[in-house]
Backbone bond lengths (Angstrom), bond angles and torsions (degrees), N, CA, C in turn:
res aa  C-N    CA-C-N  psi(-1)  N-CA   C-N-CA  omega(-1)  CA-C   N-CA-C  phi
1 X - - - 1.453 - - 1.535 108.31 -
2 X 1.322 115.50 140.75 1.411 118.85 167.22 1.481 132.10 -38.53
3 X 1.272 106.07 -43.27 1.356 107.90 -177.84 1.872 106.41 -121.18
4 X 1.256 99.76 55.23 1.727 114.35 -172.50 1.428 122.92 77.28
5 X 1.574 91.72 -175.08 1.578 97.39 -162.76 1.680 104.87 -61.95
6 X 1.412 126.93 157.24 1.310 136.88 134.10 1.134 128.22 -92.23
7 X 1.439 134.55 138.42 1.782 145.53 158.98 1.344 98.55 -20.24
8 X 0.776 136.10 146.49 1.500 132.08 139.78 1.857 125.08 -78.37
9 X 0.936 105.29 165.16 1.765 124.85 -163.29 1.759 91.37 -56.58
10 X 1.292 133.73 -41.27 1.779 123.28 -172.50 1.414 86.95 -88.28
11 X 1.116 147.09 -47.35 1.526 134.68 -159.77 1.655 99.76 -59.98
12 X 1.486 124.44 -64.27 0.915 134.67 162.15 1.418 126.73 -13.77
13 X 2.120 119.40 -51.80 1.209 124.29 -154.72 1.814 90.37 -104.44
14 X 1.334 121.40 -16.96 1.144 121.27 176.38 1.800 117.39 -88.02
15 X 1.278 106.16 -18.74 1.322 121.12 164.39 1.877 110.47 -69.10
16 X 0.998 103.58 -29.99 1.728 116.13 176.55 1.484 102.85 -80.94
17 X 0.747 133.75 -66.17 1.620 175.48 -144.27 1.906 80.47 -59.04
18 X 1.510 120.87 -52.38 1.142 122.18 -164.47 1.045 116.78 -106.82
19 X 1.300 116.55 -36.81 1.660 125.80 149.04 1.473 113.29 -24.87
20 X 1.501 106.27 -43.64 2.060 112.34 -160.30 1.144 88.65 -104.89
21 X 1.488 149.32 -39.11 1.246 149.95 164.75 2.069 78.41 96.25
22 X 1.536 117.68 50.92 1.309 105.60 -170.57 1.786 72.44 -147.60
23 X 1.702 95.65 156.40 1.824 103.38 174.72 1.460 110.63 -114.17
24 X 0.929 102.15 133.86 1.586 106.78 -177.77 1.630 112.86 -56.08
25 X 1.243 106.58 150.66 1.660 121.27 153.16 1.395 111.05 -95.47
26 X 1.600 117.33 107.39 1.672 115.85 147.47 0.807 118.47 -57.39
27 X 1.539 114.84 134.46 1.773 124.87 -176.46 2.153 98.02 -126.64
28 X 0.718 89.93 -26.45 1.776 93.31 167.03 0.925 111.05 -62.47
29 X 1.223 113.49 149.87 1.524 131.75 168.07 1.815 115.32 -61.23
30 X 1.395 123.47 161.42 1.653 127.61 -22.93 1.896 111.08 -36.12
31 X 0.512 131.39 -32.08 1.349 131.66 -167.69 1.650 112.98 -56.60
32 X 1.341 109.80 122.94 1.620 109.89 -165.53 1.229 123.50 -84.95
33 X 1.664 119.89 2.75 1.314 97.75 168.30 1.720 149.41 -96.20
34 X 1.249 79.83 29.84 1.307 93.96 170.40 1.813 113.58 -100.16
35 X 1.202 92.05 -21.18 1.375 99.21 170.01 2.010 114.28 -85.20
36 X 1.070 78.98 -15.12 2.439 93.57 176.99 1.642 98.32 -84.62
37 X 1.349 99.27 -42.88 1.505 101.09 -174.54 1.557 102.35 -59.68
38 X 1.583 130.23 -66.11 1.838 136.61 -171.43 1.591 89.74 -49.34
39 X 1.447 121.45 -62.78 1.423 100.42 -157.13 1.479 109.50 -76.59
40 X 1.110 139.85 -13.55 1.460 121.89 137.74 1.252 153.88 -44.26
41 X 1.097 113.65 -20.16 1.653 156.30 174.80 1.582 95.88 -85.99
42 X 1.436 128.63 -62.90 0.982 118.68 159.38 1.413 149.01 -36.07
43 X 1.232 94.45 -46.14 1.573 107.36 -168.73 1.335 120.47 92.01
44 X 1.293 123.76 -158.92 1.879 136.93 -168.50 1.735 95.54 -83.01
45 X 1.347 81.91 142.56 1.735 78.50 179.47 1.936 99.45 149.13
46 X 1.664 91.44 179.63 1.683 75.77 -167.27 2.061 81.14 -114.80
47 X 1.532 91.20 156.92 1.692 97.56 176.10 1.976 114.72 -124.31
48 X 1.163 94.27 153.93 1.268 96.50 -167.24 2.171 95.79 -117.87
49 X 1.256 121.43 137.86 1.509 112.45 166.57 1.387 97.50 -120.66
50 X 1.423 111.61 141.91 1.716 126.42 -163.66 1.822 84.22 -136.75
51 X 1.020 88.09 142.91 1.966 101.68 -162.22 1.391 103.27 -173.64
52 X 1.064 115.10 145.09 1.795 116.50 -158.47 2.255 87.28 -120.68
53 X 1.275 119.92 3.58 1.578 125.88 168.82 1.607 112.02 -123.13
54 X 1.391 86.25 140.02 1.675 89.20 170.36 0.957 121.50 -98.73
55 X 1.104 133.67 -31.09 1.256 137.47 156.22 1.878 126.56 -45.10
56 X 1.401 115.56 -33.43 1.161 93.83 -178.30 1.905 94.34 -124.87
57 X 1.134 130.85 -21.86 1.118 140.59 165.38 0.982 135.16 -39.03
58 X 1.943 108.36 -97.65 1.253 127.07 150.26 1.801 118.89 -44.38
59 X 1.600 128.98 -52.41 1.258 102.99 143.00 1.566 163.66 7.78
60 X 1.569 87.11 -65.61 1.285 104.40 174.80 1.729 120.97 -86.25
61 X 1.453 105.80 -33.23 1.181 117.48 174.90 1.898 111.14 -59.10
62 X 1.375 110.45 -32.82 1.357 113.39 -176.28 1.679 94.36 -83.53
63 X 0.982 141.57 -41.13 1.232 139.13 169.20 1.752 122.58 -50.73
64 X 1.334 111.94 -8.13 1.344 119.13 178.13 1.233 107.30 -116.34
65 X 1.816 117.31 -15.46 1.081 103.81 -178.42 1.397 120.85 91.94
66 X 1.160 116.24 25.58 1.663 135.20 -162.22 1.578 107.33 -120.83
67 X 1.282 126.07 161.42 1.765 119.50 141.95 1.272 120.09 -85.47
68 X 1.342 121.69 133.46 1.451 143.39 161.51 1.828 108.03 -86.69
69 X 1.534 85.84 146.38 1.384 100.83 164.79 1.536 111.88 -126.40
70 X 1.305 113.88 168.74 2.078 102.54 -173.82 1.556 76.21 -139.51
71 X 1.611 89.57 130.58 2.012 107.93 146.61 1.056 112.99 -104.05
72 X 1.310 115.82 158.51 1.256 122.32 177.32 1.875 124.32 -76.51
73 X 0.631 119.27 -7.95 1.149 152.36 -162.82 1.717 105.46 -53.90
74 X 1.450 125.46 -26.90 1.083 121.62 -149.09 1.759 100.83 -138.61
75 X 1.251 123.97 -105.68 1.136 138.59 -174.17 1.470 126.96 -113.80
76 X 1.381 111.59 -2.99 1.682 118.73 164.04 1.387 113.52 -95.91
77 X 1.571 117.39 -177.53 1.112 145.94 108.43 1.276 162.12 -178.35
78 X 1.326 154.97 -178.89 1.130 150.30 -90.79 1.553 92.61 -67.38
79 X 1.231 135.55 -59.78 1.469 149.84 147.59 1.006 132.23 10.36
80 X 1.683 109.20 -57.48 1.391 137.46 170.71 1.580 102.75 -66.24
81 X 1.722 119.85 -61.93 1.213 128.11 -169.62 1.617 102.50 -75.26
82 X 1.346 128.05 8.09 1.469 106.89 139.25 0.895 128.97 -121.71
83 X 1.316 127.76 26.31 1.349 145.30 155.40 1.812 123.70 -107.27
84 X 1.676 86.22 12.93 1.215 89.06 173.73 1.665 122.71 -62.99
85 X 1.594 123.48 -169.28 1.341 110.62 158.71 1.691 121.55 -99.62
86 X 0.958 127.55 136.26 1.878 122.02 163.83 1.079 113.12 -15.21
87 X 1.346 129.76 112.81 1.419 141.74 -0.34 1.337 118.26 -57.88
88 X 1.433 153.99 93.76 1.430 131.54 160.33 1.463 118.44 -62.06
89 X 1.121 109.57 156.60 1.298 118.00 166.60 1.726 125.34 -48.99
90 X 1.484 117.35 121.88 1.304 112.02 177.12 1.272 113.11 -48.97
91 X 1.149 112.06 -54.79 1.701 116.85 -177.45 1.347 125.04 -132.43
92 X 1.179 119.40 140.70 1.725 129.84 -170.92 1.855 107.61 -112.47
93 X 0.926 116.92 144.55 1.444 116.88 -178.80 1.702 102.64 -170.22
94 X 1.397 85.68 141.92 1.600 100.57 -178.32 2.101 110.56 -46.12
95 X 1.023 92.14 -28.69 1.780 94.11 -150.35 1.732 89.14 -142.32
96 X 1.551 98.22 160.20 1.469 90.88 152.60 2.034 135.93 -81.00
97 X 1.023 108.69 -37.53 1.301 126.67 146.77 1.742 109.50 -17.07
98 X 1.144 113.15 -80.72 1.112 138.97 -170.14 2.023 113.65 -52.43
99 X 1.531 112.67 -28.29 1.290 155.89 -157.78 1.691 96.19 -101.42
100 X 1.419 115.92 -35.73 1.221 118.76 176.79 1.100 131.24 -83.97
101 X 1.589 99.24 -52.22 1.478 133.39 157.09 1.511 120.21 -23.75
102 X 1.309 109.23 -35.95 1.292 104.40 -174.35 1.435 141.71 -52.97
């Protein structure tokens, strides 16, 4: 940061955390309920999660029980997503565009 360091985001929620003498719920990803929450909101139907990380993305999508797709776009690649772990991604594509295209 420009004008020095910042806490980071767990220092922060654990600083609360003790303050309230209460423990947080993660709702971010990997963690799927934010992804339980949309497809509820949704309704019946089939869902797709498109996420350019495997780690917190594709992750999460296997954690809900969904298919993931990975672009390249961000912090993987192709390499990674086949060396990922079970669930892999249905589909990999350079771009999102490209992901559509198909």
């Amino acid at each position: 940061m420009p004008d020095g360091f910042w806490p980071g985001t767990g220092a922060l929620v654990r600083a609360v955390e003790v303050a309230s003498g209460q423990s947080a719920v993660v709702v971010g990803k990997p963690q799927p309920q934010l992804i339980i929450s949309a497809l509820d909101r949704l309704g019946e139907g089939r869902a797709l999660m498109i996420g350019d990380r495997i780690d917190t993305d594709i992750a999460a999508a296997a954690k809900a029980h969904i298919d993931a797709a990975l672009v390249l776009t961000g912090g993987a690649t192709r390499e990674q997503a086949a060396a990922a772990p079970d669930p892999k991604p249905v589909a990999v594509a350079d771009t999102l565009a490209d992901l559509v295209l198909r």
